[in-house]
C-alpha positions in Angstrom: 155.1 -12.6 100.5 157.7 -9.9 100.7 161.5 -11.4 100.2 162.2 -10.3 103.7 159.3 -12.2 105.0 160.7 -15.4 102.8 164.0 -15.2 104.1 162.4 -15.3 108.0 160.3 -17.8 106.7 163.4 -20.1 105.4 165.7 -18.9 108.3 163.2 -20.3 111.0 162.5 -23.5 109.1 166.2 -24.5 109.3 166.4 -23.4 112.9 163.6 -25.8 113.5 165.9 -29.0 112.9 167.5 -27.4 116.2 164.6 -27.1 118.4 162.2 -30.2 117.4 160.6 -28.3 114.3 159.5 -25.6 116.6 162.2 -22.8 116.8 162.2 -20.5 119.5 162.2 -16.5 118.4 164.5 -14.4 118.4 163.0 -11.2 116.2 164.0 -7.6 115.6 161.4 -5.2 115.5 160.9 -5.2 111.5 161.1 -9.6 111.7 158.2 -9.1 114.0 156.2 -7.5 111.1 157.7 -10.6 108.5 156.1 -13.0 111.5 153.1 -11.1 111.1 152.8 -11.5 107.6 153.7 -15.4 107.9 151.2 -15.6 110.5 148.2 -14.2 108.2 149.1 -16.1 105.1 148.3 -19.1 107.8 151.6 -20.7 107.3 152.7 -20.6 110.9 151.6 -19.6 114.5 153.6 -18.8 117.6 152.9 -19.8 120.9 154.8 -19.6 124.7 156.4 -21.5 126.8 158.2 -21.3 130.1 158.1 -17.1 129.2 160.2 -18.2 125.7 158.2 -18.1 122.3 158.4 -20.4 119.9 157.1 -21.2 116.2 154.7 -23.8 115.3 154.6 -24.7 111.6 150.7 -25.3 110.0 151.0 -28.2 107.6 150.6 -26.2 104.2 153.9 -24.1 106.2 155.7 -27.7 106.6 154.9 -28.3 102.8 156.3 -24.8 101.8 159.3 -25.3 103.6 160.0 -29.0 101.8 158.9 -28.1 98.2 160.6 -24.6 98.1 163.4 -24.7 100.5 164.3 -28.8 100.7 163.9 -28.3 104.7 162.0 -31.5 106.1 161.0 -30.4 109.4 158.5 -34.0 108.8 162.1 -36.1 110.0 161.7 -34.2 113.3 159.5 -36.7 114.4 156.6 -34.0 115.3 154.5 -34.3 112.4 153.0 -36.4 109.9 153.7 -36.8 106.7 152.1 -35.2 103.9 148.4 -35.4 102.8 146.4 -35.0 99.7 144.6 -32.0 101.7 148.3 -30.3 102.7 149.1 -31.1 98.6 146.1 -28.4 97.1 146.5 -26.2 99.7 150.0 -25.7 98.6 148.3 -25.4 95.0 146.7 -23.2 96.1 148.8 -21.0 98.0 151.7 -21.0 94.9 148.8 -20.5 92.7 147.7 -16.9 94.5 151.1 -16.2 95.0 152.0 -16.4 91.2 149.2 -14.3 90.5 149.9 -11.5 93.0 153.9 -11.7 91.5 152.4 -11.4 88.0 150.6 -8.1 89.6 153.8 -6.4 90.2 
């Protein structure tokens, strides 16, 4: 994950407290390609509504945003609290991510 994708990734987690954990977008043309990159690493997806989009955080996204970032988007009320199976794949995820950092 570049740093500019991180910081869209942490700037949409704390707009979620504002939108019921699922922030509507707002992108430039170069956050489009962050979203892009959040969207592949399967932490999030987007979908529409009334012709606004909006973000819709995948469970190992949730967990990210709590362990890295301290946002709780759980205290929304829209999603469960955390399993074992959201637990390893956030192993997992910090795991590659380490290794791809050690890489560069």
């Amino acid at each position: 994950m570049t740093e500019k994708t991180a910081e869209l990734f942490e700037k949409l987690g704390r707009a979620g407290h504002n939108w019921g954990g699922t922030p509507m977008l707002d992108l430039t043309k170069s956050e489009r390609g962050n979203l892009t990159q959040l969207k592949k690493l399967g932490l999030l997806t987007t979908f529409k509504e009334n012709g606004a989009e909006f973000v819709w955080f995948y469970e190992i996204g949730l967990n990210l945003l709590l362990s890295e970032y301290q946002i709780d988007l759980y205290e929304t009320g829209c999603y469960w609290k955390y399993t074992e199976e959201g637990k390893k794949k956030l192993a997992a995820w910090a795991a590659e991510r380490a290794a791809m950092t050690a890489k560069n």
